[in-house]
C-alpha positions as a Markdown table, in Angstrom:
| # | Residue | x | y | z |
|---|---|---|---|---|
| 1 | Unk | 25.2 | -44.1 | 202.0 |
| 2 | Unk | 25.4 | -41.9 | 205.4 |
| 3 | Unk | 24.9 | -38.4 | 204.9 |
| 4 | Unk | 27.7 | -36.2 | 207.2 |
| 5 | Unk | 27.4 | -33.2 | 208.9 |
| 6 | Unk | 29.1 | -31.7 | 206.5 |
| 7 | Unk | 26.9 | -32.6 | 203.5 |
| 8 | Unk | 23.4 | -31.9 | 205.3 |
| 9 | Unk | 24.9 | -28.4 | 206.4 |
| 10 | Unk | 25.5 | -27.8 | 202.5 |
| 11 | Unk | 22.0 | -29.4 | 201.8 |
| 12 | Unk | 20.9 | -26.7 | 204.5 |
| 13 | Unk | 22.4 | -24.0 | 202.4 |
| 14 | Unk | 21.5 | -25.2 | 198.9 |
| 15 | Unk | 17.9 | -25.4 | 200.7 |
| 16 | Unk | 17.8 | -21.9 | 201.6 |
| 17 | Unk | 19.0 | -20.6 | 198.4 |
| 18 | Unk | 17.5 | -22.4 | 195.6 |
| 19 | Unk | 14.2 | -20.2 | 196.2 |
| 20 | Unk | 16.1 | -17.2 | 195.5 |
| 21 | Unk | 18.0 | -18.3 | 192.4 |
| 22 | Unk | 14.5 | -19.5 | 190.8 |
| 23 | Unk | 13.0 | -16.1 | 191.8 |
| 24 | Unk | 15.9 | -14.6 | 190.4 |
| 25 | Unk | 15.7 | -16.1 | 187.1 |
| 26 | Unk | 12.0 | -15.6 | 186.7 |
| 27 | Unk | 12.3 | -11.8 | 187.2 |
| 28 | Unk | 15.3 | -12.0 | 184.9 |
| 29 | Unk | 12.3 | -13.5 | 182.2 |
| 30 | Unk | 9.8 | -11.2 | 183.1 |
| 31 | Unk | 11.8 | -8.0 | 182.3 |
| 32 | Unk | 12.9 | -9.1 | 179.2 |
| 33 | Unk | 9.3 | -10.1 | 178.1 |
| 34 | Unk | 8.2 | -6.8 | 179.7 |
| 35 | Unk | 11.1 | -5.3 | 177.2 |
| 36 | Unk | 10.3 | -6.9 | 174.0 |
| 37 | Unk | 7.1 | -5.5 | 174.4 |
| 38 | Unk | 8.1 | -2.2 | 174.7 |
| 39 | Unk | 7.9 | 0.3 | 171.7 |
| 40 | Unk | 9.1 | 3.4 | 172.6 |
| 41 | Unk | 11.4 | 4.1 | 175.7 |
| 42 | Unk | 12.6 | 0.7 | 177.6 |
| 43 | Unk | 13.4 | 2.7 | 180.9 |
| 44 | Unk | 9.5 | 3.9 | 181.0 |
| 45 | Unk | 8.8 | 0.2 | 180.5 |
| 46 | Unk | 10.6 | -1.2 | 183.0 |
| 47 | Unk | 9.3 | 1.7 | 185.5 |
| 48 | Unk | 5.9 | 0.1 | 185.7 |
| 49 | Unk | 7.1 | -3.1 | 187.0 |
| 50 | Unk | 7.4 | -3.6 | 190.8 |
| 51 | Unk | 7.9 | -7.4 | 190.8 |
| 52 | Unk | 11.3 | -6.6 | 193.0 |
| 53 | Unk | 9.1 | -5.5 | 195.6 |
| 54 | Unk | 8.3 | -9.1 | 195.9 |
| 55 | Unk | 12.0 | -10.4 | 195.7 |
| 56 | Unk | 13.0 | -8.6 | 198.7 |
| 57 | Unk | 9.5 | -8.8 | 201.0 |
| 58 | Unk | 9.2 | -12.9 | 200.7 |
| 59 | Unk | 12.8 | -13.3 | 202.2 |
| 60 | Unk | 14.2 | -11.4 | 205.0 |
| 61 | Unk | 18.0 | -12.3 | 204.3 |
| 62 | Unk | 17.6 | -9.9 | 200.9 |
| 63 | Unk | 17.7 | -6.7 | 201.5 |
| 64 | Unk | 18.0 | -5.7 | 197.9 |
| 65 | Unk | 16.7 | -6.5 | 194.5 |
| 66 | Unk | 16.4 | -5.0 | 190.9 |
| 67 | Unk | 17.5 | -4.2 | 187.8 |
| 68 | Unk | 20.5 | -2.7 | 186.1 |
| 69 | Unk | 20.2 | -1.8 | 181.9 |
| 70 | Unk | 22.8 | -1.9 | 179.8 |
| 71 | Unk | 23.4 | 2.3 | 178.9 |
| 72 | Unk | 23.3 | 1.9 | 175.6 |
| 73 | Unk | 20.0 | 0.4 | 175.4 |
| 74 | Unk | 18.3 | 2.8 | 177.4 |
| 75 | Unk | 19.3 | 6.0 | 175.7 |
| 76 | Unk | 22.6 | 5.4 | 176.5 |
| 77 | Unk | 22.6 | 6.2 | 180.2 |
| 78 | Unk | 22.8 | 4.2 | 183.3 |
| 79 | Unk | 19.2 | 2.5 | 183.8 |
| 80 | Unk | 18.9 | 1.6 | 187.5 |
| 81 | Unk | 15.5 | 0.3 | 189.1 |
| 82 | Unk | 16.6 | -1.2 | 192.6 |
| 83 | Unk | 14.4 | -1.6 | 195.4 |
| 84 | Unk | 15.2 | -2.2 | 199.1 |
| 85 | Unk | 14.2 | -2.0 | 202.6 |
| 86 | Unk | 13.4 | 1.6 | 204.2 |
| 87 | Unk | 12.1 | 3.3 | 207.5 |
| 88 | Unk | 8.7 | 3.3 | 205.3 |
| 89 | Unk | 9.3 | -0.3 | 204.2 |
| 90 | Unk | 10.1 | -1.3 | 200.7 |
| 91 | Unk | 10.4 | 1.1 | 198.1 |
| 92 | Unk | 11.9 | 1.7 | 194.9 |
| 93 | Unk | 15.8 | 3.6 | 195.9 |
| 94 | Unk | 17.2 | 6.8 | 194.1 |
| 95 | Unk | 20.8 | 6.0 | 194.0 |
| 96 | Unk | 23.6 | 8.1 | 192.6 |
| 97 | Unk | 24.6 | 6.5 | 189.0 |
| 98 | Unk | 24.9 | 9.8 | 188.0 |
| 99 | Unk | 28.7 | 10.0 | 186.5 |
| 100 | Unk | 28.9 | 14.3 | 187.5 |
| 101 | Unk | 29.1 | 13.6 | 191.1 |
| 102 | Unk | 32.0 | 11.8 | 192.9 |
| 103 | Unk | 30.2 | 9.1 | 194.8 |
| 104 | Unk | 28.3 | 7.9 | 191.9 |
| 105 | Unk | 27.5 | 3.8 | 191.4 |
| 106 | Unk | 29.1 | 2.7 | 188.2 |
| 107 | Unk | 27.3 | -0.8 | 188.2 |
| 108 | Unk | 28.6 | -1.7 | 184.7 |
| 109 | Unk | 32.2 | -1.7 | 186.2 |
| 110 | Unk | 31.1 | -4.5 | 188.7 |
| 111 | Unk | 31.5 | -7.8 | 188.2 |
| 112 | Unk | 27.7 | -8.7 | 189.5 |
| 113 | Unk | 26.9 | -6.8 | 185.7 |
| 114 | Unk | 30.5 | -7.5 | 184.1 |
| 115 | Unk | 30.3 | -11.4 | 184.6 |
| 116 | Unk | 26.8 | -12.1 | 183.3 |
| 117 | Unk | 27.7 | -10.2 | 180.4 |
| 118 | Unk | 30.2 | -11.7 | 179.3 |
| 119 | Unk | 29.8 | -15.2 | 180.5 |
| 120 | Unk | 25.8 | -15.3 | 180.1 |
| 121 | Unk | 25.0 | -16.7 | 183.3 |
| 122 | Unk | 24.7 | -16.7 | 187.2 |
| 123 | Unk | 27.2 | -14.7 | 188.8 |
| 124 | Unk | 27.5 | -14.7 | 192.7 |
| 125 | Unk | 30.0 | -12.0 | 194.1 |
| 126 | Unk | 30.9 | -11.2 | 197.6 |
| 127 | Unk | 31.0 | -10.7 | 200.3 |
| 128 | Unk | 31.9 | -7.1 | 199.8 |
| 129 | Unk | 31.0 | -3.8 | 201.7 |
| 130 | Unk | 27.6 | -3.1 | 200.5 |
| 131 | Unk | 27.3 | 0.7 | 198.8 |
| 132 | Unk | 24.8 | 1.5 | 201.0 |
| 133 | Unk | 26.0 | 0.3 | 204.2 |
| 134 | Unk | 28.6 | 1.4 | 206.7 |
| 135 | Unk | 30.9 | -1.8 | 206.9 |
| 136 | Unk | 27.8 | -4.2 | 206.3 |
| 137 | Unk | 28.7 | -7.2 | 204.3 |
| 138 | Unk | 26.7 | -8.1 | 201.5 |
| 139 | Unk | 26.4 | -11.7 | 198.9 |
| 140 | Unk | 24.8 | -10.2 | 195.3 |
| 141 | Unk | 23.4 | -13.0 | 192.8 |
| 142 | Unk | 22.5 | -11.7 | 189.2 |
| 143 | Unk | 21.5 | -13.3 | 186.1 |
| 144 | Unk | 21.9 | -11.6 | 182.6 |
| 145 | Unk | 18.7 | -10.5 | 181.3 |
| 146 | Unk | 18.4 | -11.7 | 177.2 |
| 147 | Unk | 16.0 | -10.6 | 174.0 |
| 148 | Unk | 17.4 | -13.1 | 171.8 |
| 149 | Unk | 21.4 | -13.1 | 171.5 |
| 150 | Unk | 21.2 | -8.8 | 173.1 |
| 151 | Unk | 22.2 | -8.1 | 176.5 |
| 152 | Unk | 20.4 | -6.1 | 178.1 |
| 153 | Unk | 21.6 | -6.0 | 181.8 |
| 154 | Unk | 21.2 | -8.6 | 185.0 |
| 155 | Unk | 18.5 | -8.3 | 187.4 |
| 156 | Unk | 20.3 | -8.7 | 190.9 |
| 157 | Unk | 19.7 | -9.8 | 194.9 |
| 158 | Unk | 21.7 | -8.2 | 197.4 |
| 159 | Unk | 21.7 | -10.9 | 200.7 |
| 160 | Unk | 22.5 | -9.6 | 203.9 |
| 161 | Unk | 25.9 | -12.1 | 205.1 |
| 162 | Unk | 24.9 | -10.9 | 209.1 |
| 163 | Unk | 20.8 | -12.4 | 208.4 |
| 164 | Unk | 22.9 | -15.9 | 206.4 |
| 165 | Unk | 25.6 | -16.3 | 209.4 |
| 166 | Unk | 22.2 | -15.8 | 211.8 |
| 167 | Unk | 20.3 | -18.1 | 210.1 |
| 168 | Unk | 22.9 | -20.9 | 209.2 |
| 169 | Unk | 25.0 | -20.4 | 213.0 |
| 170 | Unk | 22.6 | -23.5 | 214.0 |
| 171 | Unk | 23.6 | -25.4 | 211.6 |
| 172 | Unk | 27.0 | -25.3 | 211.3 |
| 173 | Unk | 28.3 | -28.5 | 212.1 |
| 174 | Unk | 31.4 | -29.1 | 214.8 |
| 175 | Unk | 34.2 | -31.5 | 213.8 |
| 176 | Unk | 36.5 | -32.3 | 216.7 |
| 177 | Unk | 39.9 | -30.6 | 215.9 |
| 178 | Unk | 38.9 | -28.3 | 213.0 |
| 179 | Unk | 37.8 | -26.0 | 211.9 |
| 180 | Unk | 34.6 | -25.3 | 209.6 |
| 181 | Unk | 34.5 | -22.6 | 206.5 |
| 182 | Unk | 31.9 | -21.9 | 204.1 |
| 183 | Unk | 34.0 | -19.5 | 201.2 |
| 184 | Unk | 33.3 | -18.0 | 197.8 |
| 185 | Unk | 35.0 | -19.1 | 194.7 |
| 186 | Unk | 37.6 | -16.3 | 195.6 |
| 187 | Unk | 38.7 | -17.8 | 198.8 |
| 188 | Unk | 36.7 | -15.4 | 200.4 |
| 189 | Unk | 35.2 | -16.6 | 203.8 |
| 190 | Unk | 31.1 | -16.1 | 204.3 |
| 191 | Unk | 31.0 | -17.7 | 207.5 |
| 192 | Unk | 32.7 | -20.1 | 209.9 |
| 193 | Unk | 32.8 | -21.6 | 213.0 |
| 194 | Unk | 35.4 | -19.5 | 214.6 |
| 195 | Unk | 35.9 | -15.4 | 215.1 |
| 196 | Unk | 39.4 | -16.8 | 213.8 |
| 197 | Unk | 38.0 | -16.7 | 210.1 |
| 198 | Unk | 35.7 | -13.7 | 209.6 |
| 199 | Unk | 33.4 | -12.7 | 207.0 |
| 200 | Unk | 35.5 | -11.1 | 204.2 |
| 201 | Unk | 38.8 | -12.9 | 205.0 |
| 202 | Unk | 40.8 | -14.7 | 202.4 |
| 203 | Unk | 41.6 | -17.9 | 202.4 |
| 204 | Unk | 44.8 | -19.6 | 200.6 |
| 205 | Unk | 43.3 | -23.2 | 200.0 |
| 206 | Unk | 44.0 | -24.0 | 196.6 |
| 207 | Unk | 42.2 | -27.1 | 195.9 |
| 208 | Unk | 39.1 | -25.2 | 197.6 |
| 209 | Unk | 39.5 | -22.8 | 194.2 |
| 210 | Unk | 40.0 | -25.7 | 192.2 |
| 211 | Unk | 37.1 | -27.4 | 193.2 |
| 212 | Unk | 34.7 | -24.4 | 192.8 |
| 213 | Unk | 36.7 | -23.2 | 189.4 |
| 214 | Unk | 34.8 | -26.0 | 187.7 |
| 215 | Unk | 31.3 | -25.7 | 189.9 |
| 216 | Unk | 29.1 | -26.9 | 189.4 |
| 217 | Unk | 30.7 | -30.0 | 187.6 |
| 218 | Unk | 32.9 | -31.1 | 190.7 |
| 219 | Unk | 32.7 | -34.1 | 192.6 |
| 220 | Unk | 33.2 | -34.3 | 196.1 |
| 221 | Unk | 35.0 | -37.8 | 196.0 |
| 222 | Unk | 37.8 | -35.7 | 194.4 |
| 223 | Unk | 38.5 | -34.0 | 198.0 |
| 224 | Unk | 37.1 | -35.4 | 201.2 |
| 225 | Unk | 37.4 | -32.5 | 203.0 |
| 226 | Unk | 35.5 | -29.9 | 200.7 |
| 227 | Unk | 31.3 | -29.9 | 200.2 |
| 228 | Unk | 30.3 | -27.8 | 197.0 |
| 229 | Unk | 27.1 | -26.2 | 196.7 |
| 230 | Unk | 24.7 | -27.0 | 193.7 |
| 231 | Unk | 22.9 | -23.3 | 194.1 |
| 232 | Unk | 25.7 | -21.5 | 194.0 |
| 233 | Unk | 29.9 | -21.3 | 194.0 |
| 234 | Unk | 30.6 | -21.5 | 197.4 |
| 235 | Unk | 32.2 | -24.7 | 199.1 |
| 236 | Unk | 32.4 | -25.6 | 203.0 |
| 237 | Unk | 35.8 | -27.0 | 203.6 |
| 238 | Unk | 37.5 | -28.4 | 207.2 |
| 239 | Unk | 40.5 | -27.1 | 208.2 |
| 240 | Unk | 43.1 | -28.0 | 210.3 |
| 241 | Unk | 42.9 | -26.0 | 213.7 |
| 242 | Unk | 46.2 | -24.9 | 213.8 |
| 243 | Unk | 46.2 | -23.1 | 210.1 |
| 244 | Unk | 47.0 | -19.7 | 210.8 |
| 245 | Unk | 47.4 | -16.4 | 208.8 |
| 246 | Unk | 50.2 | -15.4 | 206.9 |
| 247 | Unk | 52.0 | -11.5 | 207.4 |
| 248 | Unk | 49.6 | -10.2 | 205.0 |
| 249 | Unk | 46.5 | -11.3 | 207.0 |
| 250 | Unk | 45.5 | -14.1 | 204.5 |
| 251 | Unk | 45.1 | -17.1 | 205.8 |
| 252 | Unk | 46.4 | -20.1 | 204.7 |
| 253 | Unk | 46.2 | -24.2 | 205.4 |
């Protein structure tokens, strides 16, 4: 059977990510070794790993990585061990999770830590405004971290959506007469083929959340027009040219 465009551009994608998900998951089982080891304080346990180091250095679309505890297994206060990229190249960050001060990061109110938690498994958010940056877009992937049936928090990837759109625009196939969007399980839009549909904008297609409500179990014979990722939740689907935006700004097919 021919392979389209469209499916080698989501091969392209899937190829691209898969490293990161497996890297993911094996920090996500190194902390929780490095954790059932522990005997006193889990925080000063998890200090002496710098495996994230690694995470962000061996791909230059992640410009994050780490790992966020559960507060009320680490003394019951936020645990936060994030590295990322600096003017003195990667180090370990000393964010605000501290709840005193006004601009403080309350991870365990986002869903990259709410989902695993309660679903026990991959969760792939965004894109959003990254904390850090000043209108930078941002894709995190986290995984719960487990001892036994306990929850102990998700180790987490920030990817950079401006290195992903630079790195995929080549790829991105061009269908005569539509137009091409890769979106989130939200309807959000990661990238497309058009300035029409940018980063961040919604997208009223509801068989595209259909089709990504049961990832990674649907088929693509269901809907000619949408290519699923097996990484992760996000679908290219081909839209007519002339769908437009509704009064709200949402766009719609």
């Amino acid at each position: 059977m021919a392979t389209s465009p469209e499916q080698m551009f989501v091969a392209v994608v899937d190829a691209l990510l898969a490293p990161l998900v497996s890297h993911l998951h094996r920090e996500a089982l190194r902390v929780s070794e490095i954790v059932d080891c522990a005997s006193g304080d889990l925080s000063e346990a998890v200090d002496t790993y710098d495996g994230f180091r690694g995470v962000v250095a061996d791909c230059e679309l992640v410009i994050g990585a780490g790992f966020m505890g559960v507060p009320a297994e680490f003394g019951h206060r936020r645990y936060l061990a994030w590295w990322g990229v600096t003017t003195h190249g990667i180090d370990r960050l000393h964010l605000d999770i501290d709840d005193q001060t006004q601009s403080y990061l309350n991870y365990t109110m986002r869903p990259y830590f709410t989902a695993p938690s309660a679903t026990r498994s991959m969760h792939v958010e965004g894109p959003y405004v990254d904390y850090l940056g000043v209108g930078s877009y941002v894709v995190t992937i986290s995984v719960p971290v487990m001892v036994g049936p306990t929850f102990l928090g998700t180790v987490g990837l920030d990817i950079s959506v401006e290195k992903l759109q630079a790195r995929l625009a080549r790829s991105i196939p061009t269908v005569s007469g539509k137009q091409l969007a890769l979106v989130n399980a939200k309807g959000r839009v990661i990238l497309s083929d058009t300035a029409d549909l940018a980063s961040g904008s919604l997208l009223r297609a509801p068989e595209v959340m259909h089709a990504l409500a049961n990832w990674p179990q649907y088929q693509e014979s269901e809907q000619p027009h949408i290519y699923v990722c097996s990484e992760v939740p996000w679908a290219l689907t081909v839209l007519p040219a002339a769908c437009g935006h509704d009064t709200d700004g949402k766009w719609s097919l």
